[in-house]
N, C-alpha and C positions, 0 to 999 in steps of 0.2 A: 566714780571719782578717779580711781587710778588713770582710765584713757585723759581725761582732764589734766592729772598731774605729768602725765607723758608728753601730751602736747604744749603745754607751758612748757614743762624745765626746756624739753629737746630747742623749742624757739627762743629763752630766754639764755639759753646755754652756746647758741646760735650768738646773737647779741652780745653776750658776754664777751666772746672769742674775739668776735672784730673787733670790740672796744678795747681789748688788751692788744691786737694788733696794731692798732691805731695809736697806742701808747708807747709799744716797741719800736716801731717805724718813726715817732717820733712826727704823726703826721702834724702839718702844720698849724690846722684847726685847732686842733687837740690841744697841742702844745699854748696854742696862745689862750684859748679858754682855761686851761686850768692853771698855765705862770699867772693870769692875771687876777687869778684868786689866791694865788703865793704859793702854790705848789710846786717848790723845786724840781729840775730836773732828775735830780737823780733818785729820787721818790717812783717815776714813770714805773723802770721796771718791778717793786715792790707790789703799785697797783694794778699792775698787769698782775704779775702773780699772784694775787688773791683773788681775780676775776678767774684767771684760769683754774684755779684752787677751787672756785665755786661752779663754774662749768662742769669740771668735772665731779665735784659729787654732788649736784643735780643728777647728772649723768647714770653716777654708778647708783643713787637712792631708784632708781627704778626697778634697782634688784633689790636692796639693802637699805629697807626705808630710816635708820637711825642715822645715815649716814647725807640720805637727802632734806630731812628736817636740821640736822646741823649745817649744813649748805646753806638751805634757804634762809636759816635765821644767820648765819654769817654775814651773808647777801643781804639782808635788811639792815644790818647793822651796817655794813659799808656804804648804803647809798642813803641811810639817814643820814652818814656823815656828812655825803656829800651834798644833798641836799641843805643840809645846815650850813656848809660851806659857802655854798655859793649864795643864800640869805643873806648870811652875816658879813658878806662882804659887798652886799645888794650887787651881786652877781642875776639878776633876775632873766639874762639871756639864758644862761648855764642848769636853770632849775628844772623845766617843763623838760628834758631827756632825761637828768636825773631821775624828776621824779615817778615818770613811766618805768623807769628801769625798778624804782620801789614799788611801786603797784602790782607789777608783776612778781618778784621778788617773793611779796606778803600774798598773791592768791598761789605760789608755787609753795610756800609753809604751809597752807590754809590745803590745799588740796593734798598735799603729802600727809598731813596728819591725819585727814578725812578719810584718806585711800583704804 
């Protein structure tokens, strides 16, 4: 289970990274998919920084597993959010990348707890 949970976080902490880059750079996609669910601009860097926050302790739970099951469950909690976000606003372009980003998320808790 551990090799499992190594290969998730390491790709899902991958993922993470460019999605907090793509936030910071302010790319243009980005920017217009999530303004048009109402997410101000100046919100970007906050949710970079809790992607990055979760990246890394994916990262370090490969040494320090109390640290990558508070990750993962952090990381499910952010991308319910945002899955629910772009629902409720029948954002249903915006859901199917969310919602991957939670699947993986919830088998990255599921295999760290297993480990």
């Amino acid at each position: 289970m551990f090799i499992a949970y190594a290969v998730v976080a390491v790709l899902l902490a991958l993922v993470l990274l460019a999605s907090a880059y793509a936030k910071l750079t302010r790319d243009k996609r980005v920017v217009d998919g999530l303004t048009g669910v109402g997410v101000p601009l100046r919100l970007f860097p906050v949710l970079a920084a809790c992607e990055i926050a979760g990246a890394g302790g994916l990262l370090i739970g490969l040494w320090y597993a109390p640290l990558g099951v508070a990750a993962a469950v952090g990381l499910v909690l952010y991308f319910v959010g945002a899955v629910g976000t772009h629902l409720r606003k029948g954002d249903f372009k915006g859901v199917p990348n969310a919602a991957v980003i939670l699947v993986f998320s919830v088998a990255a808790l599921i295999l760290r707890i297993a480990a």
